[in-house]
N, C-alpha and C positions, 0 to 999 in steps of 0.2 A: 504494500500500500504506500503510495506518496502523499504523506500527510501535506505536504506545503499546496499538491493541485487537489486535493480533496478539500482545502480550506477554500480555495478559490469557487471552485465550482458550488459549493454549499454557498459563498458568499455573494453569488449570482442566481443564486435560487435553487439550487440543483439540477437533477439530472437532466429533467424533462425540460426546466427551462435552457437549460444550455444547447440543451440538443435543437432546440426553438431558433435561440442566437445563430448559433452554427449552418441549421438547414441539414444536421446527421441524424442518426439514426440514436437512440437511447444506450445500445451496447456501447457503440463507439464511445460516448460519453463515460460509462460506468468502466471500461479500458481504461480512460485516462488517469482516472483516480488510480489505478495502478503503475503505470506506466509513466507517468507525465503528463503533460498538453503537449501539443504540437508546436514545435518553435514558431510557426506562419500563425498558428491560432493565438499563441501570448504576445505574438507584437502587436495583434492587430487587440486582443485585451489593454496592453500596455497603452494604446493610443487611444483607446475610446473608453477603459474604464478604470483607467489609471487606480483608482477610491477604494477598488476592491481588491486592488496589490499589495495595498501596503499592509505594514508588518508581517508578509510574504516571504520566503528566501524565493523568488524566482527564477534563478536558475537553478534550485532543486525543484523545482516546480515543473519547467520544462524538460518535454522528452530529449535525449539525447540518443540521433541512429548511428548505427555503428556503423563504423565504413570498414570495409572488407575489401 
């Protein structure tokens, strides 16, 4: 579990709203809480909801992909 994007997404409403923001699917959202957000999804957080970052570590927050 990634407690820093599970504070986020609880602090935008949850799942269902996220999933609302996004235009994804509800799994894909309940992923992230494990996983991360998406680096393209928290910038675009960072630029439109800045309010809900803070006291955030955000870049544990963000997923990071492995490059291979």
């Amino acid at each position: 579990m990634n407690t820093n994007a599970a504070k986020i997404i609880d602090a935008l409403g949850g799942t269902a709203e996220v999933a609302r923001l996004f235009g994804v699917r509800m799994p894909s959202i309940s992923s992230w809480r494990v996983s991360g957000i998406p680096g393209a999804r928290m910038m675009y957080l960072q630029a439109v909801r800045p309010d809900v970052l803070q006291g955030v570590d955000v870049q544990a927050a963000t997923a990071h992909s492995v490059s291979r």
